[in-house]
Backbone bond lengths (Angstrom), bond angles and torsions (degrees), N, CA, C in turn:
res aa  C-N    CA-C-N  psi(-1)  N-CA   C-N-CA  omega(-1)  CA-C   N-CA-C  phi
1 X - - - 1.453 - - 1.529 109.79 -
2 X 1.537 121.10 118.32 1.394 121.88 153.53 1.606 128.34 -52.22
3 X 1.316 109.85 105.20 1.754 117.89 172.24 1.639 125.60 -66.97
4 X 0.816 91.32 127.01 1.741 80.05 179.55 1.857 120.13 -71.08
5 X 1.317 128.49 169.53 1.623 108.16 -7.86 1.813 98.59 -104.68
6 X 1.076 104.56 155.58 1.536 118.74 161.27 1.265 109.26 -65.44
7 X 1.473 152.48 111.02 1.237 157.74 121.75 1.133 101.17 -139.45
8 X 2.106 81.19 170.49 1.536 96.62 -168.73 1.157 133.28 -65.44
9 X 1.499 110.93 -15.33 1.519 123.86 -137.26 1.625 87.67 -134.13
10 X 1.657 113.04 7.01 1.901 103.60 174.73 1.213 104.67 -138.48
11 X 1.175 101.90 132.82 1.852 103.64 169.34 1.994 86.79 -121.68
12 X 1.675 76.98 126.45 1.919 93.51 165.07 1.859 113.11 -98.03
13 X 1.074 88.39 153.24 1.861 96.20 -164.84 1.566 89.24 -115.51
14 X 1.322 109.53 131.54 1.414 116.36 157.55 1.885 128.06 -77.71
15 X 1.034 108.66 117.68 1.693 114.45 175.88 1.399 132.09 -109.40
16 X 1.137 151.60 169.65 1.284 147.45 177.70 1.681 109.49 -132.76
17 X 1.563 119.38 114.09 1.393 134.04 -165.23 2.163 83.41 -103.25
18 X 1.257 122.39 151.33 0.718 137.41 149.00 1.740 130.67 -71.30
19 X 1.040 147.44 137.48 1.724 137.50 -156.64 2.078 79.96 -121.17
20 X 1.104 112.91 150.60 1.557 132.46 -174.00 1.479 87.88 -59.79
21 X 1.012 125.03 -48.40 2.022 103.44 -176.68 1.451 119.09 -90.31
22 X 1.510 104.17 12.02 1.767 109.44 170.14 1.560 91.47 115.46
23 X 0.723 124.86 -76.95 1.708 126.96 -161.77 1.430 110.54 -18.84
24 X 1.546 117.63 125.45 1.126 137.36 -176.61 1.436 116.23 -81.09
25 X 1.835 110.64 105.56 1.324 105.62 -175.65 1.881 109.88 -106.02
26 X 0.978 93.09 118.88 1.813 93.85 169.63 1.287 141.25 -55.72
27 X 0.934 123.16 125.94 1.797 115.92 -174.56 1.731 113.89 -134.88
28 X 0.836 84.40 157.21 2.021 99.31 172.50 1.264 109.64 -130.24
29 X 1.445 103.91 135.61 1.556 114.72 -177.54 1.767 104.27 -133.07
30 X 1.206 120.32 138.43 1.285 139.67 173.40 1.606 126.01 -153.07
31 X 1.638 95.62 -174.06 1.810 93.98 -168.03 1.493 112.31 64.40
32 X 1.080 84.71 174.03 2.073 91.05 159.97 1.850 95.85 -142.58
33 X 1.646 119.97 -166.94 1.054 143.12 -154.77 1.804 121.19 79.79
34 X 1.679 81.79 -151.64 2.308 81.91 174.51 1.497 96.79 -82.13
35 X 1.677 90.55 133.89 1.444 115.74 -176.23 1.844 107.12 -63.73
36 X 1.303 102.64 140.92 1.795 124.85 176.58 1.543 106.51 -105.88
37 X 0.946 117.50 91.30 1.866 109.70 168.63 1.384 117.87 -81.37
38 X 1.404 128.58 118.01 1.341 111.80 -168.42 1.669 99.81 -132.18
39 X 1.573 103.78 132.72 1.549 112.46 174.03 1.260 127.52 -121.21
40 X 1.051 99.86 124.53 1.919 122.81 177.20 1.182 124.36 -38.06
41 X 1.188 111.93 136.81 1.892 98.46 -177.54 2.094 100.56 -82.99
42 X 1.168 90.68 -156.90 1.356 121.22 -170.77 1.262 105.97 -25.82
43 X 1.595 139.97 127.25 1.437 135.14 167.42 1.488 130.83 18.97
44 X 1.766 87.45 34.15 1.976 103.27 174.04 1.268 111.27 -110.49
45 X 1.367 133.65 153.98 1.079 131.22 -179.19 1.930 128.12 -70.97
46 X 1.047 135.86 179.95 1.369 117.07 138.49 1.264 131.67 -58.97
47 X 1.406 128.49 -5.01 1.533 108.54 157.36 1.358 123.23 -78.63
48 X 1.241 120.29 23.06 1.337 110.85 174.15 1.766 117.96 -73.58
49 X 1.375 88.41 -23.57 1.599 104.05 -162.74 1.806 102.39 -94.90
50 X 1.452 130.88 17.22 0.877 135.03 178.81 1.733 115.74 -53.71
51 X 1.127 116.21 -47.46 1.065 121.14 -167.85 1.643 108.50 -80.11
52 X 1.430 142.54 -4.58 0.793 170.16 147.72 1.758 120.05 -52.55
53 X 1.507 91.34 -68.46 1.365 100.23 178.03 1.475 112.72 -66.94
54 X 1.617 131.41 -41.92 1.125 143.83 -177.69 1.921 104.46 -59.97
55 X 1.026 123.40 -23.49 2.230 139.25 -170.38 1.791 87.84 -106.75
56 X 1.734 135.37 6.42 1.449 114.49 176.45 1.682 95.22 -149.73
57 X 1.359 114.42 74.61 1.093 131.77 174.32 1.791 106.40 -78.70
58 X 1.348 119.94 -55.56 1.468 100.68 150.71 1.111 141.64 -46.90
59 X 1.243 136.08 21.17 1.527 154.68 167.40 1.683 111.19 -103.80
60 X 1.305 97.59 139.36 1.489 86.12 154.87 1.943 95.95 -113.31
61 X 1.722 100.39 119.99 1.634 114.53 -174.11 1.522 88.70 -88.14
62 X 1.236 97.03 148.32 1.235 119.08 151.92 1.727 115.39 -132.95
63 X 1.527 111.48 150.73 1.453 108.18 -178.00 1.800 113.39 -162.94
64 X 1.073 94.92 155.00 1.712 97.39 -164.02 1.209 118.64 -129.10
65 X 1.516 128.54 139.50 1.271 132.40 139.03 0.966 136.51 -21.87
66 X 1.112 145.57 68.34 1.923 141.55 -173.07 1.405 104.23 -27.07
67 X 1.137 126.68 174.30 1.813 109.77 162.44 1.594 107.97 -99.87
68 X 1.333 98.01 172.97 1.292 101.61 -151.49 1.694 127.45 92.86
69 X 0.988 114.72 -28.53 1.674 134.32 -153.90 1.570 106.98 -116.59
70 X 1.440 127.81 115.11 1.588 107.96 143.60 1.221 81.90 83.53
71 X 1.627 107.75 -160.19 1.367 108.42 -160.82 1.744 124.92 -104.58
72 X 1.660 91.18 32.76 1.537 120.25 174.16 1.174 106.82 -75.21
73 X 2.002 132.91 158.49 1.389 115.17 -169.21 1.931 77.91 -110.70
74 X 1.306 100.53 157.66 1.224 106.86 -165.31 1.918 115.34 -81.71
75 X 1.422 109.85 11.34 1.523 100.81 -160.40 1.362 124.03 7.24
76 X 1.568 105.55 -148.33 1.766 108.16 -169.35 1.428 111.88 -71.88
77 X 1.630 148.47 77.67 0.869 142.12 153.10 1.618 115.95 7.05
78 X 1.375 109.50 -62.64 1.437 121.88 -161.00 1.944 105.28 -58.51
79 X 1.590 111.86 -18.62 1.399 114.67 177.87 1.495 115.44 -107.21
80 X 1.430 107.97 31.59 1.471 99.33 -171.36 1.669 110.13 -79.49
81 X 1.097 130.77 154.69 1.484 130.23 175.04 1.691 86.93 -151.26
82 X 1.777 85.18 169.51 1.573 84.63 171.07 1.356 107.82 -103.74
83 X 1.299 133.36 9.51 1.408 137.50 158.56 1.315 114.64 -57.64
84 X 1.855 124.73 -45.21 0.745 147.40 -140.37 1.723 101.25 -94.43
85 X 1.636 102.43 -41.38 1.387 126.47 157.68 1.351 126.32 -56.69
86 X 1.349 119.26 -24.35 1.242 125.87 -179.00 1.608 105.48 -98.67
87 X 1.696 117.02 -15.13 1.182 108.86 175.53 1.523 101.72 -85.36
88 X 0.903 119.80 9.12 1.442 125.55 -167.68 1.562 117.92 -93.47
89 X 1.549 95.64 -47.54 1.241 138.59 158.80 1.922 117.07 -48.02
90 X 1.163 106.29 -57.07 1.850 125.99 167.75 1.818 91.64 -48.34
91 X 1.602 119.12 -57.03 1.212 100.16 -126.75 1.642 88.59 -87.08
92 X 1.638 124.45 -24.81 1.294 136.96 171.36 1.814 107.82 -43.27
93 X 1.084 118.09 -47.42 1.493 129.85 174.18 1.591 116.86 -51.98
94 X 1.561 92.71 -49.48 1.671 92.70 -176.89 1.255 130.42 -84.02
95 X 1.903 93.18 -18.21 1.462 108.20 -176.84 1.512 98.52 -86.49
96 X 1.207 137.30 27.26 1.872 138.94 -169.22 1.629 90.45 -141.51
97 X 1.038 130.80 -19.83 1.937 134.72 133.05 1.596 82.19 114.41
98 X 1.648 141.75 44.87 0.929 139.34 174.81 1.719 95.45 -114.26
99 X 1.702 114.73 138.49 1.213 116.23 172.17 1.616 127.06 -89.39
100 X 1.754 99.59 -5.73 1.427 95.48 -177.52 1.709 95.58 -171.09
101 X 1.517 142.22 148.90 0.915 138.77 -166.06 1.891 114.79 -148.19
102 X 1.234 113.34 165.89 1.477 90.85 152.05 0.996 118.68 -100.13
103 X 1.380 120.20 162.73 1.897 127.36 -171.37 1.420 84.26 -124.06
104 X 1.759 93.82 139.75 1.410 106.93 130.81 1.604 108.17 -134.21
105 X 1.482 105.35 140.61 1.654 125.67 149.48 1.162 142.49 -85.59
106 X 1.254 126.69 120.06 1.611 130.04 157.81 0.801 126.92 -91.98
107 X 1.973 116.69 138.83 1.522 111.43 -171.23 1.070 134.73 27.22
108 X 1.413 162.38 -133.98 1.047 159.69 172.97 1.950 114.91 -31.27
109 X 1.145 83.72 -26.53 1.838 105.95 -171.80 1.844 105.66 -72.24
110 X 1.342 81.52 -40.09 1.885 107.06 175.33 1.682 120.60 -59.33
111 X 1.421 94.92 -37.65 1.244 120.02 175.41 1.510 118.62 -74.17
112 X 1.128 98.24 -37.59 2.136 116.73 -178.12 1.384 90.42 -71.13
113 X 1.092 134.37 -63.24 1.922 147.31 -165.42 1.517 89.73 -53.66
114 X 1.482 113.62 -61.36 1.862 73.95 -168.12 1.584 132.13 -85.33
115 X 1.553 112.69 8.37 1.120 105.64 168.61 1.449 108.72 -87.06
116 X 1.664 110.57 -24.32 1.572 100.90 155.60 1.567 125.46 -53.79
117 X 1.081 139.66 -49.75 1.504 152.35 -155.59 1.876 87.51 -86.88
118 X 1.212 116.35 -26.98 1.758 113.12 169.83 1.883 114.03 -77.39
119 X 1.636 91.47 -45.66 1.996 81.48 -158.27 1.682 96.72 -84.98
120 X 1.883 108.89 -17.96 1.709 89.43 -166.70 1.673 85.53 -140.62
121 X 1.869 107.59 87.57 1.563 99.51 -171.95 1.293 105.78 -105.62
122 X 1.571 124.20 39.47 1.530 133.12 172.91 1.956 95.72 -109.19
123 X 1.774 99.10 -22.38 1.528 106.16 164.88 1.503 115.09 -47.41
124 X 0.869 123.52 -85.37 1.732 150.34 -172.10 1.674 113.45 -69.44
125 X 1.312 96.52 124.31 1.398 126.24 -158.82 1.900 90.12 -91.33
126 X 1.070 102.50 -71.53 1.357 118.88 -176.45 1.547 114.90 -140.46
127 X 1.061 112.28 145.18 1.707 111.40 -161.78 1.720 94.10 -129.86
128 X 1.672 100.18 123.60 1.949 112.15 162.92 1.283 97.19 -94.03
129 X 1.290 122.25 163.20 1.266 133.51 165.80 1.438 102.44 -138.31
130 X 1.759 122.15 116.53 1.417 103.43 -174.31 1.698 91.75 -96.45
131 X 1.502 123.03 -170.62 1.391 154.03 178.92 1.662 91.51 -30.10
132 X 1.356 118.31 81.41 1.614 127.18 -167.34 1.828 89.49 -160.65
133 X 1.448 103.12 176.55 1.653 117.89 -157.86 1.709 101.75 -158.64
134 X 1.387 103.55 161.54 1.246 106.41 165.38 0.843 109.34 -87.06
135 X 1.377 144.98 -51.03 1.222 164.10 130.33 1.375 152.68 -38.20
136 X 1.458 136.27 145.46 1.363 102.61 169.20 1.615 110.92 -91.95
137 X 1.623 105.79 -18.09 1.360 122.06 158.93 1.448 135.95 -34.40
138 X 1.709 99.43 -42.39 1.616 121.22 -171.15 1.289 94.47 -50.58
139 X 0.873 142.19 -49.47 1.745 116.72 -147.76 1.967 87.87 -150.35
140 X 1.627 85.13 -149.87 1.981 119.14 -168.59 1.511 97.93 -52.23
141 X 1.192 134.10 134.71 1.733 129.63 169.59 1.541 101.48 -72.38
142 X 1.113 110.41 159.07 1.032 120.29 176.44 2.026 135.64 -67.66
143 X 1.163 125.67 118.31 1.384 114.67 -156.06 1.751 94.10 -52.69
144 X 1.695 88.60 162.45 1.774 100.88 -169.52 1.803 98.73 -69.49
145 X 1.171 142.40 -37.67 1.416 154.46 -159.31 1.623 87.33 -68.04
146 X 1.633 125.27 -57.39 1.300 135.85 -142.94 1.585 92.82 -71.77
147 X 1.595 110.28 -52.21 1.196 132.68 -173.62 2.254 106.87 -62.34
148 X 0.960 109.49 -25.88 1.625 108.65 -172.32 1.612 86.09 -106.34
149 X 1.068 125.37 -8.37 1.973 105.80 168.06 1.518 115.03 -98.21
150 X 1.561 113.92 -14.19 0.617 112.34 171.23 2.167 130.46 -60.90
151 X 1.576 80.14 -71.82 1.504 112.22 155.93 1.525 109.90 -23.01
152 X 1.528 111.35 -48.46 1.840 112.44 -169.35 1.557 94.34 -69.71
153 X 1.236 129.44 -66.34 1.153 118.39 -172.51 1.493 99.11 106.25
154 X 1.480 124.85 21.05 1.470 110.40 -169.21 1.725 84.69 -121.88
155 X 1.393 102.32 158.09 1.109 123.61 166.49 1.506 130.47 -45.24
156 X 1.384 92.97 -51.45 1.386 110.83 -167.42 1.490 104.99 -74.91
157 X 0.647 136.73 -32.06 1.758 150.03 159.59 1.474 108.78 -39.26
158 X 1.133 102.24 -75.85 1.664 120.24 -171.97 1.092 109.98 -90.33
159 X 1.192 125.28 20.76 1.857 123.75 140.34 1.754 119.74 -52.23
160 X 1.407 86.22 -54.40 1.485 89.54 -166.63 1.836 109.65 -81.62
161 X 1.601 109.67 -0.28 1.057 99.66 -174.22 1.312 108.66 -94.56
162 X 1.518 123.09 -30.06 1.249 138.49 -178.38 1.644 110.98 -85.89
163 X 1.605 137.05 -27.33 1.334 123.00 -162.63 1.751 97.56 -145.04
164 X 1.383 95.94 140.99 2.116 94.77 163.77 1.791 100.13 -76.46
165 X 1.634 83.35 159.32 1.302 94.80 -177.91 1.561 129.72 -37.94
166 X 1.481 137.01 -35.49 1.084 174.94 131.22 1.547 114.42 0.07
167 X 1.402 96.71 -61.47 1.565 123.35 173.10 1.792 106.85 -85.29
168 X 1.155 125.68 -15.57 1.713 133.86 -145.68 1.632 90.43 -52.04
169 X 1.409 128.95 -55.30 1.330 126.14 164.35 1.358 139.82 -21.46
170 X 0.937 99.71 -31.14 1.804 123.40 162.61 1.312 113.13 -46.42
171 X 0.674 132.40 -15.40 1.673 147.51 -149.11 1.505 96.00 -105.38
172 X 1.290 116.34 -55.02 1.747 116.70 -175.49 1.478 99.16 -50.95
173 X 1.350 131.85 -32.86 1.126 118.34 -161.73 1.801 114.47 -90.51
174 X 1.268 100.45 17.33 1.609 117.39 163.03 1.561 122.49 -75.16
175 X 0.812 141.22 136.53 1.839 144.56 130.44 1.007 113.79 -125.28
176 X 1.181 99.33 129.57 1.976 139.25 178.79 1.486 92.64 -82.18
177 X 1.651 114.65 144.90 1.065 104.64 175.54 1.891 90.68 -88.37
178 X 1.389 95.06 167.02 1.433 106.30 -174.15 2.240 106.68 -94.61
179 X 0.733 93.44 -42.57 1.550 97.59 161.24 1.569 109.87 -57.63
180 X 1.673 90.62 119.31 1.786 130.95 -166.42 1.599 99.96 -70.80
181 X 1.949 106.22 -45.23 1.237 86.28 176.85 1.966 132.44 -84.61
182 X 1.265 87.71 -30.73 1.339 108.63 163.58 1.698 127.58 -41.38
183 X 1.391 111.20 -37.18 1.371 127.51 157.56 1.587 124.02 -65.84
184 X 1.586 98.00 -49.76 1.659 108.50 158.63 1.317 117.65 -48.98
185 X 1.212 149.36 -35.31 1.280 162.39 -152.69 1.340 105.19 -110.31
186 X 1.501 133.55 -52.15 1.066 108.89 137.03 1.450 167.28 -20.64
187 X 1.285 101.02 -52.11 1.471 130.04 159.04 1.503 121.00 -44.74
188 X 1.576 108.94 -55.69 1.312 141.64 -164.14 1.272 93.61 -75.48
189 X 1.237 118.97 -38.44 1.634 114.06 179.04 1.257 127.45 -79.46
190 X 1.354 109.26 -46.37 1.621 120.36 161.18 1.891 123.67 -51.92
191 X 1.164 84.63 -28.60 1.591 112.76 178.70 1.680 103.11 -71.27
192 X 0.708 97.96 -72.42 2.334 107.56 -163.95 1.935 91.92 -65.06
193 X 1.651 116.20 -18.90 1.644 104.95 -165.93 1.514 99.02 -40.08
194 X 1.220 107.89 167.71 1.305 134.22 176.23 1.515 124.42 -162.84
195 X 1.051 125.56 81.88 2.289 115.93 -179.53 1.024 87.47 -107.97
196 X 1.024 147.53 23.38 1.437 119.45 171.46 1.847 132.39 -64.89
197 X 1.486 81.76 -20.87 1.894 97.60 162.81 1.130 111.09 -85.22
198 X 0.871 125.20 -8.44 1.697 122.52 -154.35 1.496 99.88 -123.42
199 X 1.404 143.63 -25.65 1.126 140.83 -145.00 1.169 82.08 -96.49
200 X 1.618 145.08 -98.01 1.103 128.90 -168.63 1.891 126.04 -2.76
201 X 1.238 116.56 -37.43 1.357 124.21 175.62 1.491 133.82 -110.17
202 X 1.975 86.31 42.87 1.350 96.63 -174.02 1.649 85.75 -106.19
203 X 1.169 109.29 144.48 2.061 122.44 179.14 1.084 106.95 -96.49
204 X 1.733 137.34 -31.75 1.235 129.39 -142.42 1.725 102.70 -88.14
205 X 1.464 107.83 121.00 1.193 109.11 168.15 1.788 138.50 -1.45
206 X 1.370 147.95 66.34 1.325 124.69 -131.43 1.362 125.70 -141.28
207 X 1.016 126.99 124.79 1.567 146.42 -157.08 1.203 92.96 -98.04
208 X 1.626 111.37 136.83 1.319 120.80 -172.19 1.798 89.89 -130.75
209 X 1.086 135.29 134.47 1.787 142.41 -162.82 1.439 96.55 -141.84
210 X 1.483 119.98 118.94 1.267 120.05 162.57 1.577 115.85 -152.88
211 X 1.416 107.75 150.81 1.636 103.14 -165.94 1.616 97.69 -104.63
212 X 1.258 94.68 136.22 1.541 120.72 -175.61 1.692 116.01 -37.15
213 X 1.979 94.33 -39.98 1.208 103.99 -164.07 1.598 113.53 -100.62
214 X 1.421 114.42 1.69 1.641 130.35 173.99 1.404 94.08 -31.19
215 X 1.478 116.79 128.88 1.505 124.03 131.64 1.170 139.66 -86.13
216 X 1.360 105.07 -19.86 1.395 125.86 -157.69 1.848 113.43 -91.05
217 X 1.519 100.95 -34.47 1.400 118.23 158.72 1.357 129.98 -128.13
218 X 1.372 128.41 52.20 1.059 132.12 -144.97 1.769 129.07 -34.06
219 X 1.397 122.95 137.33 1.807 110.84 171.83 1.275 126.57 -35.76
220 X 1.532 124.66 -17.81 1.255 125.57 178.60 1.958 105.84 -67.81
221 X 1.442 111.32 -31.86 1.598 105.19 -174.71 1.349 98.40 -77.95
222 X 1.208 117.42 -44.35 2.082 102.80 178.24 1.720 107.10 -59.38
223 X 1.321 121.10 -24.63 1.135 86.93 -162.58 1.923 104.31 -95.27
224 X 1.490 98.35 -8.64 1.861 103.55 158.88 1.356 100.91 -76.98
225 X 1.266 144.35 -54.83 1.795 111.99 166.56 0.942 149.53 -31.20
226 X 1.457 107.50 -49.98 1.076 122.03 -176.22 1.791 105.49 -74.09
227 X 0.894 122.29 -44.51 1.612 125.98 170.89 1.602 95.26 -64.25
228 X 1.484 141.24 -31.44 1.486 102.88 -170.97 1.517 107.53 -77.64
229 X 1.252 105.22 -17.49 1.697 114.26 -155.16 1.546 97.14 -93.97
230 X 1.852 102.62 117.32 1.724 105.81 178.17 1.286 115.65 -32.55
231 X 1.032 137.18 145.62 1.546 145.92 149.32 2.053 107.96 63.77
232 X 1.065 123.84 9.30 1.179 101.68 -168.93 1.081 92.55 -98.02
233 X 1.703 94.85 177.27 1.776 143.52 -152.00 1.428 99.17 -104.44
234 X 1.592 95.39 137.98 1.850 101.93 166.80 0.826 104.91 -136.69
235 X 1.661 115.12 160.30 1.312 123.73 -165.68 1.435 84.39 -141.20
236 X 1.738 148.47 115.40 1.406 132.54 143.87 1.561 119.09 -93.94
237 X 1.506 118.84 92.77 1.188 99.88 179.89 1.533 127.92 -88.60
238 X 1.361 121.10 138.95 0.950 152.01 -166.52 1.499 104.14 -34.70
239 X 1.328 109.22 -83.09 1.899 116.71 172.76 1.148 125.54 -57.03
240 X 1.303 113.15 -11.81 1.814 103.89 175.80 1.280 133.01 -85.52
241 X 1.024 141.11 166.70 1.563 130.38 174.85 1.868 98.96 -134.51
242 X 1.936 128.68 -159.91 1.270 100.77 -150.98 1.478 101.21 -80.02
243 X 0.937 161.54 51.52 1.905 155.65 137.07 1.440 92.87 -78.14
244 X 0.987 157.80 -4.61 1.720 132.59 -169.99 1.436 84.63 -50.17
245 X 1.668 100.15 168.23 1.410 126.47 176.13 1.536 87.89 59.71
246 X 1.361 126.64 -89.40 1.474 94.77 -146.45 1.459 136.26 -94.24
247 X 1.710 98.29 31.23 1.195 123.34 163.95 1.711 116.48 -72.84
248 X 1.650 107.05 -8.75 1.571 85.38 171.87 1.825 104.61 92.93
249 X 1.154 138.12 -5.84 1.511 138.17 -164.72 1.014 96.93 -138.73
250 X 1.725 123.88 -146.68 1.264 128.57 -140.06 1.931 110.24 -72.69
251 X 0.983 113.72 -28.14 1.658 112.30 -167.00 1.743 95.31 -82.79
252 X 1.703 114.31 -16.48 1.274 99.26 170.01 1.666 124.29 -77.68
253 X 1.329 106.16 -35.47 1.578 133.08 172.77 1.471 113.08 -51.15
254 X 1.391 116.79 -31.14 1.494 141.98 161.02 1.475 111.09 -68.13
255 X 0.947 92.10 -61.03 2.098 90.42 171.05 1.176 113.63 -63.96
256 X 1.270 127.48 -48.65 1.689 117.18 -179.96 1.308 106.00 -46.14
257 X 1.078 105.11 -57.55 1.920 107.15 -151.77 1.776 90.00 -74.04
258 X 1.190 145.84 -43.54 0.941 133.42 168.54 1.586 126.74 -17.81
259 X 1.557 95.45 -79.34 1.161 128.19 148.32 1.516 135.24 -6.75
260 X 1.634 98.02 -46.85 1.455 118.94 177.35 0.898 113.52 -102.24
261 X 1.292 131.39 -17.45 1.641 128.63 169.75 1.188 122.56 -106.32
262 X 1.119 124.43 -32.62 1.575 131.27 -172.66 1.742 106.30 -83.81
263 X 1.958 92.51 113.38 1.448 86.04 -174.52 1.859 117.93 -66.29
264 X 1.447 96.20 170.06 1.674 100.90 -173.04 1.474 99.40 -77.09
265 X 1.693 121.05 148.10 1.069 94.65 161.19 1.505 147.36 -23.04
C-alpha cells in the first residue's frame, strides 16, 4: 500500500498510537508547522486524504487508520462507535506529542471530529466538517443507488457517487479495509451516530463543506450542522458531490483560507 503524501518536499513517517483498550492504531505524520489532523470516513484508510495532504505542506499533517483499517489492529469490532473512534483519534494526537491541532473530517471522519471537538475541546483548534451529519435523521435520506454502492464496498460503484468525472481518479486513492467484519462494525457505528445533543456545545471554530450534488449525505445534513454548531461557516458547493475536500479542489481551497484566517480558539 502507498502512504501518503507523495511530494517532493515530504516524507511521512509511520507510527503506532495505542487506542484505551490496547488496540494499535497507525498514524503518519509529516511537513512541519500548526499541526492538521485529518480523519477518514467509513472503513477507508488514510490515503484517502492524499491529495489534501500533498496542497498543505505548511502543516505538519498527521492522519490515521481507524481500527480495523490499513495498518490499524482491528480490536472488538462488535464495540466500534464513532465516539470510540474519536477517542482513538485524541489519543493519535497526543501520542505525535502535539497538545491541540486543527481537524478536519470526512463523512464518517466528520462524524469522529465532533465527538472529538465535544469530549477533548482544548484538542481542536478549529474544526472542518466535510459532507458528514449528526445524524442519519438530520436531513434528506440518502438516494437508493448512493445507498446500494455504498453497502458494496467496491470502488467501482462509489466513484460516481463520491467524484465528477474529472476528479473520477480520486478513487484509486481509497482502501476499503478487506475484513467483512471490520466493515460491519463500521457501518454500525456510522449508523447508531448521534450529536445532535451535543453539537450545539461544540466551541471550536467550524467549517461546515458540502457538495450541492451529494447523494450519499444529502445538503440538507450540512445545512442542520451547520445551524446546530454556534457560529459556524458554510460553504455548499454547487459541483461537488460526497469527495468535496478530499478531492483536492474547491472545498479544499475553502479550508485553507479558512484555516488562515479564522482565529483558533
Amino acid at each position: 500500500m502507498t502512504h501518503f503524501p507523495q511530494h517532493e518536499y515530504i516524507t511521512a513517517a509511520q507510527h503506532y498510537a495505542l487506542g484505551g483498550d490496547g488496540t494499535r492504531i497507525a498514524y503518519w505524520i509529516s511537513g512541519s508547522g500548526p499541526a492538521l489532523l485529518l480523519i477518514s470516513g467509513q472503513a477507508v484508510t488514510h490515503t484517502s486524504w492524499q491529495r489534501v495532504a500533498n496542497r498543505m505542506p505548511d502543516h505538519t499533517v498527521i492522519a490515521l487508520d481507524h481500527r480495523g483499517t490499513g495498518q490499524s489492529d482491528k480490536g472488538d469490532w462488535k464495540q466500534y462507535s464513532t465516539r470510540l473512534f474519536a477517542d482513538d483519534a485524541w489519543r493519535v494526537l497526543t501520542h505525535a506529542g502535539f497538545e491541540h491541532a486543527d481537524v478536519c473530517g470526512h463523512s464518517m471522519g466528520g462524524r469522529v471530529a465532533q465527538w472529538l471537538a465535544y469530549d477533548h475541546p482544548e484538542a481542536v483548534n478549529r474544526l472542518v466538517l466535510a459532507a458528514t451529519t449528526m445524524h442519519d435523521g438530520s436531513g434528506e435520506p440518502r438516494s437508493t443507488h448512493a445507498d446500494e454502492a455504498l453497502r458494496s464496498g467496491k470502488l467501482s460503484r462509489l466513484r460516481s457517487v463520491f467524484f465528477l468525472p474529472q476528479d473520477a481518479d480520486s478513487i484509486n486513492l481509497f482502501h476499503i479495509t478487506e475484513d467483512k467484519d471490520a466493515r460491519i462494525g463500521h457501518f454500525r457505528a456510522s449508523k447508531r451516530h448521534d450529536t445532535r445533543e451535543i453539537a450545539p456545545r461544540i466551541t471550536a471554530p467550524t467549517l461546515v463543506l458540502h457538495g450541492k450534488l451529494d447523494e450519499l449525505t444529502r445538503p440538507s445534513h450540512g445545512e442542520a450542522l451547520a445551524h446546530a454548531i454556534p457560529h459556524a461557516r458554510k460553504a455548499i458547493i454547487k459541483q461537488d458531490l460526497h469527495g468535496t475536500l478530499i478531492d483536492g479542489g474547491t472545498g479544499l481551497s475553502i479550508a485553507r483560507q479558512f484555516l488562515e484566517v479564522s482565529p483558533a480558539r
